[in-house]
N, C-alpha and C positions, 0 to 999 in steps of 0.2 A: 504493500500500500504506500510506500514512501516512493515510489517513481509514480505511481497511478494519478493521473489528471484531479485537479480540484474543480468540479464547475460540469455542465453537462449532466448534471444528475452523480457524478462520480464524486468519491471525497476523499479521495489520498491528498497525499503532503508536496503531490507537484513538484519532486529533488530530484534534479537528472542525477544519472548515476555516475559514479566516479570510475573515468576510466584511464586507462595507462597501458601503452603501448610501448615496444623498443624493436630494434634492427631495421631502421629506415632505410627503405634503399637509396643507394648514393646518386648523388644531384638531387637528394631532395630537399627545398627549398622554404616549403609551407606545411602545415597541415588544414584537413579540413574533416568537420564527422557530423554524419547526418542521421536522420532517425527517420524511421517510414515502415508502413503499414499497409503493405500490400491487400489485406483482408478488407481494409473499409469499402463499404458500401457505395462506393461514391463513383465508381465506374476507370477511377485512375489514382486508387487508395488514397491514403494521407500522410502526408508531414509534417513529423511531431516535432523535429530540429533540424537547424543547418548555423553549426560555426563555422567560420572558413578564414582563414588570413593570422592561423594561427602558427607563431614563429615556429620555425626547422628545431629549433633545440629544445622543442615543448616533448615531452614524455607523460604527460598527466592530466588531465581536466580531474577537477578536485568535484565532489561531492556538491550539486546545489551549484555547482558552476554556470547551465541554463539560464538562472535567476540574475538577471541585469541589473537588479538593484543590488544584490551584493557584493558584485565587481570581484567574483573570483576565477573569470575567466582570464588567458594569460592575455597580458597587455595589449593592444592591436588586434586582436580579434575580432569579430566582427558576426554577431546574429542577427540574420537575415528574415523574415517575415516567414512562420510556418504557417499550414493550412488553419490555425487555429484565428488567422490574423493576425498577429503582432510577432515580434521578435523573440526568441528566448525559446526553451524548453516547455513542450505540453505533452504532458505526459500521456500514457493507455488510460483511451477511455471510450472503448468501443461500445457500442449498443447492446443493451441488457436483452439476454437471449439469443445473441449472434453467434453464440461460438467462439472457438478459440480463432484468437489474431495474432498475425507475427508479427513484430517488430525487431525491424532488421538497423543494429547500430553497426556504421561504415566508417572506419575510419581512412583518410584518403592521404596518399601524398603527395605532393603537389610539386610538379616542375618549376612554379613560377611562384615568388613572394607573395602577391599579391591577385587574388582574382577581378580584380578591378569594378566594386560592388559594394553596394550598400545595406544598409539593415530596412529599405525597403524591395530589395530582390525577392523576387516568387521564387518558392522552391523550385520550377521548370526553367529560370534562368539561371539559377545555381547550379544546378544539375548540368544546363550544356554547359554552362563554365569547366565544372567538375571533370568533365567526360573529354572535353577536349583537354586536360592539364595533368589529368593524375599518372604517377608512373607506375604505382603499385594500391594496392587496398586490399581492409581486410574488415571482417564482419562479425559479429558478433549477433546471435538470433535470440529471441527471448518468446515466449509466449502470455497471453491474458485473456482472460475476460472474466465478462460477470454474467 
């Protein structure tokens, strides 16, 4: 319940999870880590996250790092607007009775510093940023529901 979405009828605690990564592969430049949900109902799933423009020497996103008001994401980072509409972290909060939903966390590495992007970018201009820049990625799957 501590990742699960507040809001939508759902009542978890809204704390992206803490995650930590190593063995970048070389030339890489940036990170970037998204979060999506292929199972939503929505005909082209949903986006629950997207950092991006986060420094080559990061290893960690800390606990609650999502959360833009507590400024624990690493410096220059950059969250972009998820399907929830605004920026930041929204956690699983599928539809009561839907069945189990994946949520697939990506972490990306990035040829280039900077995706040249703002915290109003759609997750689908993120994504082709993403796709045309990464040199490696990796995933982590979780499941939920109510």
């Amino acid at each position: 319940m501590k990742q699960v979405f507040k809001g939508f009828g759902c009542t978890g605690d809204n704390i992206s999870p803490q995650l930590s990564w190593e063995n970048a592969p070389e030339g890489t430049r940036s990170f970037a880590v998204t979060m999506y949900d292929p199972d939503a109902p929505t005909g082209n799933g949903f986006w629950h996250w997207l950092i991006f423009d986060i420094p080559a020497n990061t290893t960690e996103l800390k606990s609650d790092a999502g959360n833009l008001s507590r400024g624990l994401a690493p410096a220059g980072a950059i969250q972009s607007n998820s399907d929830f509409g605004q920026p930041g972290y929204g956690g699983p909060c599928p539809p009561e009775g839907h069945g189990i939903h994946t949520y697939i966390i990506t972490v990306y590495a990035l040829k280039v510093d900077k995706l040249g992007l703002d915290k109003t970018a759609t997750p689908a201009i993120v994504g082709f940023n993403l796709h045309f820049n990464t040199i490696a990625k990796a995933s982590l799957i979780m499941y939920y529901k109510r």
